[in-house]
LUMMARDO-859932 format. One line per field, with one value per atom (N, C-alpha, C, O): chain; atom name; x, y, z. Coordinates in Angstrom, 2 decimals, always signed. Each point is the difference from the previous one (the first is absolute). Last residue first. Layout:
# LUMMARDO-859932
c <- c(A; ...)
a <- c(CA; ...)
X <- c(X; ...)
Y <- c(Y; ...)
Z <- c(Z; ...)
This chain:
# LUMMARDO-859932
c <- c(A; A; A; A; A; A; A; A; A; A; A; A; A; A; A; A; A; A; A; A; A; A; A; A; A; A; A; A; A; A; A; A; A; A; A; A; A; A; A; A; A; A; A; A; A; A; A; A; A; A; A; A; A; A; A; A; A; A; A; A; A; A; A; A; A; A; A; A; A; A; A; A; A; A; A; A; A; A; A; A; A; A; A; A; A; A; A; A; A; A; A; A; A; A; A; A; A; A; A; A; A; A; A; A; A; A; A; A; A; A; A; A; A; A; A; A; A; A; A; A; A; A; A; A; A; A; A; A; A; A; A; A; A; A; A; A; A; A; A; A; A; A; A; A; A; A; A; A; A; A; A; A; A; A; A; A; A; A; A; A; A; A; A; A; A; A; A; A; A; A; A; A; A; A; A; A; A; A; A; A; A; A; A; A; A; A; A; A; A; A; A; A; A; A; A; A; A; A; A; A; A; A; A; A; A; A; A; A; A; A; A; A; A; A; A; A; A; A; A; A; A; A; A; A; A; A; A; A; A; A; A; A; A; A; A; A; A; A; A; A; A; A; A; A; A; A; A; A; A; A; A; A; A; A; A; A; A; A; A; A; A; A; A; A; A; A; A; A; A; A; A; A; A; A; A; A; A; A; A; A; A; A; A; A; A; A; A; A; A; A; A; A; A; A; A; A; A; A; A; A; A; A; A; A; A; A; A; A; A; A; A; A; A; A; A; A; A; A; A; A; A; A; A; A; A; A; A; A; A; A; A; A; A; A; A; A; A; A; A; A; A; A; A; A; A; A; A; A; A; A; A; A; A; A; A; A; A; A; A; A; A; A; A; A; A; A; A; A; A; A; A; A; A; A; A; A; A; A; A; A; A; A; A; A; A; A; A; A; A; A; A; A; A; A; A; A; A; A; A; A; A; A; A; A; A; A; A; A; A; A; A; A; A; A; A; A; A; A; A; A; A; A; A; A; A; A; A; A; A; A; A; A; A; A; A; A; A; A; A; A; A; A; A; A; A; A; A; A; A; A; A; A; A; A; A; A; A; A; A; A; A; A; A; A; A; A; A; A; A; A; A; A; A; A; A; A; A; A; A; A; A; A; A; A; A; A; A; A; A; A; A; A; A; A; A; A; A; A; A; A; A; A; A; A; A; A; A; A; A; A; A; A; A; A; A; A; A; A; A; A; A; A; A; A; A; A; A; A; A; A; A; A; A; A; A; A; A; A; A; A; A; A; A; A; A; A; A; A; A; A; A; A; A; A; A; A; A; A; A; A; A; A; A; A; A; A; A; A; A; A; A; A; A; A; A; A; A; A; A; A; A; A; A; A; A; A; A; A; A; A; A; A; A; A; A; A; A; A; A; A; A; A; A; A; A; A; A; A; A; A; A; A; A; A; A; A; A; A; A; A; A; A; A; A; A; A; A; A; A; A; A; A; A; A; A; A; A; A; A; A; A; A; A; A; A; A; A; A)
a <- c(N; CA; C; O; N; CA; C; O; N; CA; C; O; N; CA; C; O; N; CA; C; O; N; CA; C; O; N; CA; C; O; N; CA; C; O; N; CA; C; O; N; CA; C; O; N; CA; C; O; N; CA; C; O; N; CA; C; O; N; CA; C; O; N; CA; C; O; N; CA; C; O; N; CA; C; O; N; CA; C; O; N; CA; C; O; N; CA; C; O; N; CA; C; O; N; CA; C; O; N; CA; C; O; N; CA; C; O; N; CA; C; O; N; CA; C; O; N; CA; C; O; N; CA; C; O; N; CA; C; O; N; CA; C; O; N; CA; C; O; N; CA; C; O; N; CA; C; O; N; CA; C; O; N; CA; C; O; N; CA; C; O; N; CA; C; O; N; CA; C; O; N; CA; C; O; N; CA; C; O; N; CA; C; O; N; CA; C; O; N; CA; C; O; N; CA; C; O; N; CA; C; O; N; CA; C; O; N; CA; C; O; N; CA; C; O; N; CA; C; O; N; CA; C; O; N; CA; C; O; N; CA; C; O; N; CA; C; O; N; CA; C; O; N; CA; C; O; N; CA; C; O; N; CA; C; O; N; CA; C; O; N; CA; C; O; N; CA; C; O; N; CA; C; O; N; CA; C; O; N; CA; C; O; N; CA; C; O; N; CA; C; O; N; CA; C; O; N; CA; C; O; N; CA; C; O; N; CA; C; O; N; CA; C; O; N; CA; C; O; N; CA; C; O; N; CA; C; O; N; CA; C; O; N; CA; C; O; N; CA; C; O; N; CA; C; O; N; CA; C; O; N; CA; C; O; N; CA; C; O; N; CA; C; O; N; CA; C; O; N; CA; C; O; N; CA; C; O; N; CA; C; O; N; CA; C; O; N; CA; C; O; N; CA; C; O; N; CA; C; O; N; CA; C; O; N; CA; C; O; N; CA; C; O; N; CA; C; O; N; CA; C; O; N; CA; C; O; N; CA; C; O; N; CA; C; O; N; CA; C; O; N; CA; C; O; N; CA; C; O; N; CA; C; O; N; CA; C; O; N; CA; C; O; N; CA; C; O; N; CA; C; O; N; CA; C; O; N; CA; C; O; N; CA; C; O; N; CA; C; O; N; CA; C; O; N; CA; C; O; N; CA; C; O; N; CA; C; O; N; CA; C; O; N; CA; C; O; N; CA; C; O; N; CA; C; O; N; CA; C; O; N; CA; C; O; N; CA; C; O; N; CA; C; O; N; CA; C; O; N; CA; C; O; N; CA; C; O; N; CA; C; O; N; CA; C; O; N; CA; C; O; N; CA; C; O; N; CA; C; O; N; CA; C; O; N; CA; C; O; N; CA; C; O; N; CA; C; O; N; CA; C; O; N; CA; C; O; N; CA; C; O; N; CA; C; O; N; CA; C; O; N; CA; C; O; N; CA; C; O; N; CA; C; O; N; CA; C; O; N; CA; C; O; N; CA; C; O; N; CA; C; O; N; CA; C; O; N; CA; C; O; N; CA; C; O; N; CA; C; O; N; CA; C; O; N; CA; C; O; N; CA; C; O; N; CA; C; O; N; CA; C; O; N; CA; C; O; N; CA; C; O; N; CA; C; O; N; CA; C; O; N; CA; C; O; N; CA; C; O; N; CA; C; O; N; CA; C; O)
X <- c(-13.66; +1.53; -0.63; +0.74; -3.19; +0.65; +1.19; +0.83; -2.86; +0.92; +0.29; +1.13; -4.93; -0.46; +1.50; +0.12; -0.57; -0.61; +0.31; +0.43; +1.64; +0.65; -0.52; +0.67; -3.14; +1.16; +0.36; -0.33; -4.07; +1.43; +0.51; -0.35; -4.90; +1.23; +1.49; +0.39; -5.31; +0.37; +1.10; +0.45; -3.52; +0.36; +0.51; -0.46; +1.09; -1.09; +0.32; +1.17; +1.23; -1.05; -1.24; -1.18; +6.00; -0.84; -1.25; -0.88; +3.41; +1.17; -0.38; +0.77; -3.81; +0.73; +0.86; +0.21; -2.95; -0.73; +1.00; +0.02; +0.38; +1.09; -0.58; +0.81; -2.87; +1.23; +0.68; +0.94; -5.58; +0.45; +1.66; +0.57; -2.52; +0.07; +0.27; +0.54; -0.86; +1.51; -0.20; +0.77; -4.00; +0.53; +1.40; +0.72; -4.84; +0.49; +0.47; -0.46; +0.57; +0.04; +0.33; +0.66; -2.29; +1.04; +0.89; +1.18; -5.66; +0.53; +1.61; +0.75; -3.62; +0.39; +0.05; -0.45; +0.65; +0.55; +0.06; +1.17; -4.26; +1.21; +1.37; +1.06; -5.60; -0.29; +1.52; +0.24; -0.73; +0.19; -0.53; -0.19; +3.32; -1.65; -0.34; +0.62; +3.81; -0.54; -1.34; -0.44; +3.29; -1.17; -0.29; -0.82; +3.73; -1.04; -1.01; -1.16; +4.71; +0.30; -1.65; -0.98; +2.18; -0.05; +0.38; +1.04; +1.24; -0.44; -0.86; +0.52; +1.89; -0.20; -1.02; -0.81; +3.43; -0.14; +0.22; +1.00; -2.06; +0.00; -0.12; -0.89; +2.97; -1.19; +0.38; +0.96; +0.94; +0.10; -0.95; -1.00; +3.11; -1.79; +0.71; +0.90; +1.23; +0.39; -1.48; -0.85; +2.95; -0.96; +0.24; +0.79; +1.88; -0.48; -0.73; +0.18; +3.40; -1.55; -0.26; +0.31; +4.50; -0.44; -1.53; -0.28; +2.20; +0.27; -1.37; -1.22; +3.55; -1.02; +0.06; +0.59; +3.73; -1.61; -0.72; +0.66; +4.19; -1.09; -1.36; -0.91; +5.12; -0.37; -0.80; -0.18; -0.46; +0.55; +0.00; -0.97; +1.51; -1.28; +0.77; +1.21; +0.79; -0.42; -0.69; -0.08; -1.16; +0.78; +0.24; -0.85; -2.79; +1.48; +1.23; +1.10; -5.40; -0.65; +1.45; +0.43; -0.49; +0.17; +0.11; +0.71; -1.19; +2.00; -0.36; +0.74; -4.94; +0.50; +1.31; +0.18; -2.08; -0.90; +0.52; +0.19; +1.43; +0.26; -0.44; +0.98; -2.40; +0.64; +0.84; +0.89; -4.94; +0.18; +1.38; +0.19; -0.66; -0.61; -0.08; +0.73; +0.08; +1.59; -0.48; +0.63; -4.02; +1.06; +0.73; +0.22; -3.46; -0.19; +0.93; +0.30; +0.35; -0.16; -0.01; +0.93; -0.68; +0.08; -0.74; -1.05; +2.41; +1.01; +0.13; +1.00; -3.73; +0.25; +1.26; +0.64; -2.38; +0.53; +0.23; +0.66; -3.42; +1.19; +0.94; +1.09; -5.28; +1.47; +0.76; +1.16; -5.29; +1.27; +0.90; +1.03; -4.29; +0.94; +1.12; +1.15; -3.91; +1.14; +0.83; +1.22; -3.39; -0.93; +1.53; +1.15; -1.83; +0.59; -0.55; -0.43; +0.03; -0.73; +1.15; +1.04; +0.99; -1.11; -0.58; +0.69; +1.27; -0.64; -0.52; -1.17; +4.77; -1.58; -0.89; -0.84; +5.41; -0.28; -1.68; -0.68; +5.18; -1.45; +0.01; +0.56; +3.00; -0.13; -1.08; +0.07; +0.67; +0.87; -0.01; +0.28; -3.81; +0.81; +1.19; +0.63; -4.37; +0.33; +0.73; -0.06; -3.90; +1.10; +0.19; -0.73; -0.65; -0.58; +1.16; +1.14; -2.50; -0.07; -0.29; -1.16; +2.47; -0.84; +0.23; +0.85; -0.35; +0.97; -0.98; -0.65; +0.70; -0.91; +1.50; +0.99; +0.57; -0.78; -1.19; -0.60; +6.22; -1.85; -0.83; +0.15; +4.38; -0.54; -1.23; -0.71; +3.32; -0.33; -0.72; -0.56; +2.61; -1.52; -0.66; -1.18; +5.39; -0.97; -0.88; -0.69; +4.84; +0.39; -1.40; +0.56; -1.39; +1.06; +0.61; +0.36; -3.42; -0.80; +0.91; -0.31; +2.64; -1.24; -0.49; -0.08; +2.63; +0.67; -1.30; -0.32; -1.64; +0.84; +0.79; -0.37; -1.08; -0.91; -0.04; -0.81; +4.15; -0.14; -1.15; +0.24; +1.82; -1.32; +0.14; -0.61; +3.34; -1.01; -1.46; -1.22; +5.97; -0.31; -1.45; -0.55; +2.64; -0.55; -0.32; -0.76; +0.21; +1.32; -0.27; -0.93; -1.56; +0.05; +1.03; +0.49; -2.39; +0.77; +0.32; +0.36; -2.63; -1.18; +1.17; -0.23; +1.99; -1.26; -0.87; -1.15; +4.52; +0.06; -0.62; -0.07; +0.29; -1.39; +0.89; -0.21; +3.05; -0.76; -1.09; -0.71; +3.96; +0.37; -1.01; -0.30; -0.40; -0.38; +0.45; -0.49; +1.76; -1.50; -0.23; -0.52; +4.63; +0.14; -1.16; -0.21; +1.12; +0.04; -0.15; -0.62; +0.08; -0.98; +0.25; -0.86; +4.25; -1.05; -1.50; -0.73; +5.24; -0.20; -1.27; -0.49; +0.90; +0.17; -0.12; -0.91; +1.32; -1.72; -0.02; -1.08; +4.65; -0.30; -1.37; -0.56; +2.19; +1.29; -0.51; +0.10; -3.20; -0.02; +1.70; +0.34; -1.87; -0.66; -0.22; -0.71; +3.59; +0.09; -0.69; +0.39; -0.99; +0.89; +0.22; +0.08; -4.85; +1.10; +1.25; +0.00; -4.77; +0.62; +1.28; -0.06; -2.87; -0.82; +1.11; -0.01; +0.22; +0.02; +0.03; +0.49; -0.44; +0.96; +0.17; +0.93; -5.08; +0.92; +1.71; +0.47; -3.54; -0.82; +1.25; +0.71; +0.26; +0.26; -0.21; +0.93; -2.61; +1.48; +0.33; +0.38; -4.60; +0.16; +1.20; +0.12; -0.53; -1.09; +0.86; +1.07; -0.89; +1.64; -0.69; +0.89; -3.90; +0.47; +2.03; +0.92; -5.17; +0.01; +1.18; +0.20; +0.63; -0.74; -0.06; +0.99; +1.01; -0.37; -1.11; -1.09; +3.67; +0.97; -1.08; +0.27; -0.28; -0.36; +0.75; +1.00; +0.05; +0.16; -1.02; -0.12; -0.86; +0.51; +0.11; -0.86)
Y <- c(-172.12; +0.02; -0.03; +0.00; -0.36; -1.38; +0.23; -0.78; +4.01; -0.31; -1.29; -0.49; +2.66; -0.16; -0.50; -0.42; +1.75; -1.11; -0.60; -1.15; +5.26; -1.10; -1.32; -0.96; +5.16; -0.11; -1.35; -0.89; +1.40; +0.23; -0.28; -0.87; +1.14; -0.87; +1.12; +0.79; +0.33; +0.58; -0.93; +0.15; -2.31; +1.49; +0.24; -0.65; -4.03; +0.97; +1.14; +0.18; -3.21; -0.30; +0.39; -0.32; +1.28; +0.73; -0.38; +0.76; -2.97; +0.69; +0.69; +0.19; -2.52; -1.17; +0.80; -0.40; +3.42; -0.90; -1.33; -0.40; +2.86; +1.31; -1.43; -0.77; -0.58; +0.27; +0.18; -0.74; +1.27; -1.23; +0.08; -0.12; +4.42; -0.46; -1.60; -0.19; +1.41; +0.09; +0.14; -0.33; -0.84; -1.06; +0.25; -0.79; +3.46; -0.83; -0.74; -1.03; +4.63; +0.17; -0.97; +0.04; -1.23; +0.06; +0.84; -0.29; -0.75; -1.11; +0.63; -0.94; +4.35; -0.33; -1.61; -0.45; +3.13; +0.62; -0.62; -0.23; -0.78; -0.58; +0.46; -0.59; +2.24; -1.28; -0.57; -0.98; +5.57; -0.58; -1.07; -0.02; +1.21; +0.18; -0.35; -0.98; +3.04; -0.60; -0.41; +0.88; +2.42; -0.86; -0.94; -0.70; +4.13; +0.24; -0.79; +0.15; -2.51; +0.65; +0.71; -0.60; -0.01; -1.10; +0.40; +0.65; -0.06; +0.82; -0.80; -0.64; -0.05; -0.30; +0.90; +0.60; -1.27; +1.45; -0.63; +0.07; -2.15; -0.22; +1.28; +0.79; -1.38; -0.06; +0.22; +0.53; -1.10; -0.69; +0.28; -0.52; +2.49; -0.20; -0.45; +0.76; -0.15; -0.09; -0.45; -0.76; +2.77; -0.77; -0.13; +0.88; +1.85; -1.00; -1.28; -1.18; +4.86; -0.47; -0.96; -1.08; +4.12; -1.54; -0.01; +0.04; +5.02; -1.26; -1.44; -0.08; +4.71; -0.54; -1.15; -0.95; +2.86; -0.16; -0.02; +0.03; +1.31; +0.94; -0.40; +0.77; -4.40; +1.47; +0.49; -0.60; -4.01; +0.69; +1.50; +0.72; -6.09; +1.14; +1.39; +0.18; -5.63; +1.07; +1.36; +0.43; -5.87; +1.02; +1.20; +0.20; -3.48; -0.41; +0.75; -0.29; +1.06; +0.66; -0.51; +0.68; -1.31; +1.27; +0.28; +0.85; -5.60; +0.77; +1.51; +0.57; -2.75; -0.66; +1.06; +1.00; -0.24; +0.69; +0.02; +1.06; -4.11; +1.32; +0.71; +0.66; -4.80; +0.14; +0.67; -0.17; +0.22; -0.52; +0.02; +0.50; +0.21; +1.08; -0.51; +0.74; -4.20; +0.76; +1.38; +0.26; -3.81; -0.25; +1.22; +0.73; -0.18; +0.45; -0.76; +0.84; +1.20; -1.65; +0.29; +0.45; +2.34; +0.12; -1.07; -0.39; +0.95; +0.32; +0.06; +0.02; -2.39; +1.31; -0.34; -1.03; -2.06; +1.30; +1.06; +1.01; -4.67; -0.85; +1.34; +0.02; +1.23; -0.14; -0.73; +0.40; +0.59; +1.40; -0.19; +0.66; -4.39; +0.43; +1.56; +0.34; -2.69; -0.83; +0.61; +0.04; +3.66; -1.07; -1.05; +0.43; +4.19; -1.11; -1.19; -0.75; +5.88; -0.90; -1.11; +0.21; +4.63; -0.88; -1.05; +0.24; +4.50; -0.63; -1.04; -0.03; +2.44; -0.08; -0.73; -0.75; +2.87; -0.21; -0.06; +0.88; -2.29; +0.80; -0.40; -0.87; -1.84; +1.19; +1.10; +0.87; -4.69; +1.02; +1.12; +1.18; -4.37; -0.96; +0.63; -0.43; +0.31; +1.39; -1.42; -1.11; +1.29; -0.46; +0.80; +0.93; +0.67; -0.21; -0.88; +0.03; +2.94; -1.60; +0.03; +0.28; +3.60; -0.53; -0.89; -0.26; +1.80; -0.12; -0.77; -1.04; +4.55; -1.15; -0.13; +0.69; +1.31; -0.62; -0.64; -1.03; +1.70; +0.89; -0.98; -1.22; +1.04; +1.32; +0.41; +0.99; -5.22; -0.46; +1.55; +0.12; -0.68; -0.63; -0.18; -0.29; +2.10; +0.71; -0.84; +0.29; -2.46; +1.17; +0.91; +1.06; -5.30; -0.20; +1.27; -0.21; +0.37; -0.23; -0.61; -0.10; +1.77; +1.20; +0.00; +0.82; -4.35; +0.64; +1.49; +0.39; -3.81; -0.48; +1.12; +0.25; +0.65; +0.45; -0.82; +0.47; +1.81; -1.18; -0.14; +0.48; +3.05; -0.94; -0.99; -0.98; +4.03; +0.93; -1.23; +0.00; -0.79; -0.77; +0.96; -0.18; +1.53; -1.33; -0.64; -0.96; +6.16; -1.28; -1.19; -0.19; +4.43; -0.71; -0.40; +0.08; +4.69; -1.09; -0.69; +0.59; +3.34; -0.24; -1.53; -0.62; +3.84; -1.23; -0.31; -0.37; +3.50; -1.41; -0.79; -1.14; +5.66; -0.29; -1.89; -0.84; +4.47; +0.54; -0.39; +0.73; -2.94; -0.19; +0.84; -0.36; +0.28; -1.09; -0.48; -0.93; +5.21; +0.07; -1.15; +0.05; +0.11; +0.88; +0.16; +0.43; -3.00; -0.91; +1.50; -0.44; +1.87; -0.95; -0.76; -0.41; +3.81; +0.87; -1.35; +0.22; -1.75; +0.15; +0.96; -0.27; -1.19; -1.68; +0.62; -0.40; +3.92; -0.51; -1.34; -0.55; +4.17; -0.26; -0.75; +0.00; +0.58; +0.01; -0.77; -1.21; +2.39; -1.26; -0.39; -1.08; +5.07; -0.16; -1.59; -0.42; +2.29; +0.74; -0.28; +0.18; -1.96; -0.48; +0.79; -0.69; +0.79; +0.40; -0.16; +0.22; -2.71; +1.09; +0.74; -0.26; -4.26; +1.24; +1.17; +0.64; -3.58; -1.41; +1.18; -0.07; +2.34; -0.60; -0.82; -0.11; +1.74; +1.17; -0.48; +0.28; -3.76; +0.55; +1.19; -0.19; -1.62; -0.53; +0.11; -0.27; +3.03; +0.48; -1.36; +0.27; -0.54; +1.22; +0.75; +1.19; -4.85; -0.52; +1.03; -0.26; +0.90; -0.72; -0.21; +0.18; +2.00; +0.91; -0.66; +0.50; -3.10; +0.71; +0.98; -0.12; -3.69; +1.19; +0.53; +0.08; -4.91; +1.17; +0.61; -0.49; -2.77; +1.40; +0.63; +0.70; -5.61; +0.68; +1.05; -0.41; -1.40; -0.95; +1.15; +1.11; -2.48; +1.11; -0.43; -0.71)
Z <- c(+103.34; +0.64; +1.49; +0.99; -5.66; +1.12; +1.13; +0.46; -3.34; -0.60; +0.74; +0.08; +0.52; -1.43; -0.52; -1.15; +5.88; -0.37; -1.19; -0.10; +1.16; +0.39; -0.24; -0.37; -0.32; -1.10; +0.28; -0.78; +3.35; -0.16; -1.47; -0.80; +0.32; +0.72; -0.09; -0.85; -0.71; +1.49; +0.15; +1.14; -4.95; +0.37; +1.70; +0.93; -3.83; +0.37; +0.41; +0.34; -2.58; -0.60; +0.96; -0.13; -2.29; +1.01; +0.25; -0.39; -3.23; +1.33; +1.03; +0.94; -4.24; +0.62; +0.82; +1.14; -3.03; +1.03; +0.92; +1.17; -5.41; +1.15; +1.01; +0.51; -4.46; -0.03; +1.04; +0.26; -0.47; +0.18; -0.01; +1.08; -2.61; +1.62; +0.65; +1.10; -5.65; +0.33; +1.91; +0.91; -3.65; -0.40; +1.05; +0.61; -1.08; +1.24; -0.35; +0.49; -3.64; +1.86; +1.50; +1.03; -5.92; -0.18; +1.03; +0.19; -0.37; -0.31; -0.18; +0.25; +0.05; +1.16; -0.20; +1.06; -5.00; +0.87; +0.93; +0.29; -3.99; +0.03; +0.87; -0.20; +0.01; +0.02; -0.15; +0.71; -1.36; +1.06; +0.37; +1.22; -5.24; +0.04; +1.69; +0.43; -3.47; +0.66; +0.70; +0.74; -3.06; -0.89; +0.53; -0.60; +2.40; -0.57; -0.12; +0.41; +2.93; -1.60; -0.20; +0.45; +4.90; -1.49; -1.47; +0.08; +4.41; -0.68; -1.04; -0.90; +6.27; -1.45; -0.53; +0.70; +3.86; -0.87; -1.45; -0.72; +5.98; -1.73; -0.39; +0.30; +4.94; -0.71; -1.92; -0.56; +6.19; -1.39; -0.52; +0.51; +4.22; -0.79; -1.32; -0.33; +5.25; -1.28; -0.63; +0.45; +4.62; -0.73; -1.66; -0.34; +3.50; +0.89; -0.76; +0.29; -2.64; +0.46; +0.63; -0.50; +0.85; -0.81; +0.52; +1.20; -0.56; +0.33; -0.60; -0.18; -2.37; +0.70; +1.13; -0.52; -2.25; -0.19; +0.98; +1.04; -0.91; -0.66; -0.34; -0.29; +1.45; +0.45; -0.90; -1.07; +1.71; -1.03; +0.27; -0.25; +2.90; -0.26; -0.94; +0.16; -0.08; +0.63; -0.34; -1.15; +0.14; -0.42; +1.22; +0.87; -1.50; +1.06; -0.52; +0.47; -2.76; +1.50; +0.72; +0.93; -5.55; +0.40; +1.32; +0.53; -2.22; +0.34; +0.35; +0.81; -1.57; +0.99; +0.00; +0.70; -4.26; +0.62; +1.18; +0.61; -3.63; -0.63; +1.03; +0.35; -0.41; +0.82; -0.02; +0.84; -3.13; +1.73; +0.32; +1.11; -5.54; +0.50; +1.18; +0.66; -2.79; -0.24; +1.15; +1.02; -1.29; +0.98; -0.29; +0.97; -4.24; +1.38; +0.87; +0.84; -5.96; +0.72; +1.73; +0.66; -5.75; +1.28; +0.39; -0.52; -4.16; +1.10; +1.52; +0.72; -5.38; +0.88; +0.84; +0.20; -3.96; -0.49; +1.27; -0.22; +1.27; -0.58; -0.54; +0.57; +1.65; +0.86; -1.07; +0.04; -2.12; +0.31; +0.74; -0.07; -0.74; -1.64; +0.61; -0.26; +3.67; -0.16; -1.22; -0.16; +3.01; -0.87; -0.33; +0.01; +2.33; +0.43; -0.15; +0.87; -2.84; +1.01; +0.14; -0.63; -1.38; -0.48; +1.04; +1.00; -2.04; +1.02; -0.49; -0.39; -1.69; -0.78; +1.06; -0.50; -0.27; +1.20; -0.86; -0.53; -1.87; +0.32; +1.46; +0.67; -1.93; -1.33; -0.02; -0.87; +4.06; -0.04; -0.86; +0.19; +0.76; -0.69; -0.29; -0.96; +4.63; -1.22; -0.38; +0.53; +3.72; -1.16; -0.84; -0.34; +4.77; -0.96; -0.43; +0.48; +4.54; -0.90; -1.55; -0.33; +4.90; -1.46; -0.02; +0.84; +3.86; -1.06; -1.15; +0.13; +5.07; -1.14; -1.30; -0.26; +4.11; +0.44; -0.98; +0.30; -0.14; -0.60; +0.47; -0.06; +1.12; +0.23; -0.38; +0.17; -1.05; +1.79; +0.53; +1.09; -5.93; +0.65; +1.00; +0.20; -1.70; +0.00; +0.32; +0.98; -2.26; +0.31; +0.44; +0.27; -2.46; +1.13; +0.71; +1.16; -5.16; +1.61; +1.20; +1.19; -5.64; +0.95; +1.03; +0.92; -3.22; +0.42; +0.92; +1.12; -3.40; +0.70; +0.72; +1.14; -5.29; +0.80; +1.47; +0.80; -4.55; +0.52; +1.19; +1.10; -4.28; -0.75; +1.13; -0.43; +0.98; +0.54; -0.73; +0.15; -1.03; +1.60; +0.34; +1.09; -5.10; -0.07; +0.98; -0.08; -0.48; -0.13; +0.15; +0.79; -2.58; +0.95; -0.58; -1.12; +0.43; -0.84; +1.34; +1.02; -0.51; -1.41; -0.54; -1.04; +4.73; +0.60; -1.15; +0.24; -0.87; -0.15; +0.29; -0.46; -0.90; +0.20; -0.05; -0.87; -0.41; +1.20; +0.38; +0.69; -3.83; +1.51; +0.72; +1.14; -5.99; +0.86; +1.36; +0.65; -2.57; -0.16; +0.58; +1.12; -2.09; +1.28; +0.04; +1.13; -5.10; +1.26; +1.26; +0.98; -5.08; +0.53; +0.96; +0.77; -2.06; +0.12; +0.53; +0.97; -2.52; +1.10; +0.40; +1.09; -5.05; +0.79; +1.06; +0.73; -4.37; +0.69; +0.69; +0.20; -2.07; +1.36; +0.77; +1.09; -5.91; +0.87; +1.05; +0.23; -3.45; +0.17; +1.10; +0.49; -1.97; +0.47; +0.52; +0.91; -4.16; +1.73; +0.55; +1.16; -5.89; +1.08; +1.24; +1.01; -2.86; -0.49; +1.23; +1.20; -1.33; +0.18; -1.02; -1.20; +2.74; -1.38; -0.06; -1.05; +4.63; -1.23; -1.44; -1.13; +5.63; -0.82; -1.15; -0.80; +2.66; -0.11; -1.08; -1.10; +3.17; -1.02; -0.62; -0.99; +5.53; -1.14; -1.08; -0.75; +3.75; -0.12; -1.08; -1.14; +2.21; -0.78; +0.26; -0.30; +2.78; -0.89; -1.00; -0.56; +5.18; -0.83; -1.43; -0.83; +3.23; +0.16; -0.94; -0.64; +2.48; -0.95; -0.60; -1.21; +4.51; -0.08; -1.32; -0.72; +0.55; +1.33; -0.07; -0.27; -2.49; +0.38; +1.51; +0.98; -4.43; +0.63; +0.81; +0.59; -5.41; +1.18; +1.07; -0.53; -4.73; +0.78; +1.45; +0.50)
C-alpha cells in the first residue's frame, strides 16, 4: 500500500477499495484533496538532502546535532568506521555546508546568522546496549570529528584552512 497520509485518506481508500461503484467515482480525488490538506506529511527529494539544509540554514542555528544515518533512518547512529562506511554524513562535507550558509546572503524572515555554532552528538545507543559498550564507541566517533575539529572554540575558517 503506497503511503497517503492522514488517517483520514486511509479510510477513504478503505471506503473505496470496499465500496460500491459511486463510491469509488470520486475516491482519487476525495484522497488526494485529504493528502493536499496536510502536505507537510510528503517530502521532496531535495527535502532529503542534508547538505542542502545546512547550506541553506546552518549559519541560523546555533547548535547543530551530529549523527550518522545511512539515509534510510534517522537511527542516530555514532561515528564508528562500520557506520561511516554506510553513512552519509562526513564532517569536511558538513564544514563546508555550514561555511556556504554563513557566505550566502542573509534570509529575509529569519533570525540573524549565530555568532557561534555548537556541534554536538545526537547519538542514541540501541536498548540493548550495555553501558560498558557505549562509551568505546562515543569516543571512537569523537576521535573521528577530532581530525576536522580537533579542538573546541576554532573559527569555521580555521577548521577550513581558509
Amino acid at each position: 500500500m503506497p503511503y497517503l497520509g492522514p488517517d483520514m485518506a486511509y479510510v477513504l481508500f478503505e471506503g473505496a477499495r470496499c465500496g460500491a461503484p459511486a463510491v469509488r467515482a470520486g475516491a482519487a480525488e476525495a484522497i488526494e484533496a485529504e493528502m493536499n490538506r496536510y502536505a507537510y506529511l510528503f517530502a521532496e527529494e531535495r527535502d532529503c538532502d542534508l547538505y542542502r539544509w545546512l547550506e541553506e540554514l546552518g549559519g541560523y542555528a546555533p547548535i547543530i546535532h551530529l549523527q550518522q544515518t545511512n539515509g534510510k533512518s534517522s537511527s542516530h547512529l555514532p561515528f564508528t568506521e562500520a557506520d561511516n562506511q554506510a553513512g552519509l554524513v562526513h564532517p569536511l562535507k558538513v564544514l563546508k555546508a555550514i561555511a556556504r550558509s554563513y557566505g550566502g546572503e542573509e534570509v529575509p524572515g529569519l533570525p540573524p546568522r549565530s555568532p557561534n555554532l555548537y556541534l554536538t552528538f545526537e547519538i542514541f545507543p540501541h536498548t540493548t546496549d550495555r553501558p560498558r559498550d557505549i562509551l568505546p564507541v562515543l569516543a571512537e566517533s569523537v576521535r573521528y570529528w577530532r581530525q576536522w575539529v580537533p579542538e573546541d572554540g576554532l573559527a569555521l575558517s580555521a577548521l577550513l584552512g581558509e
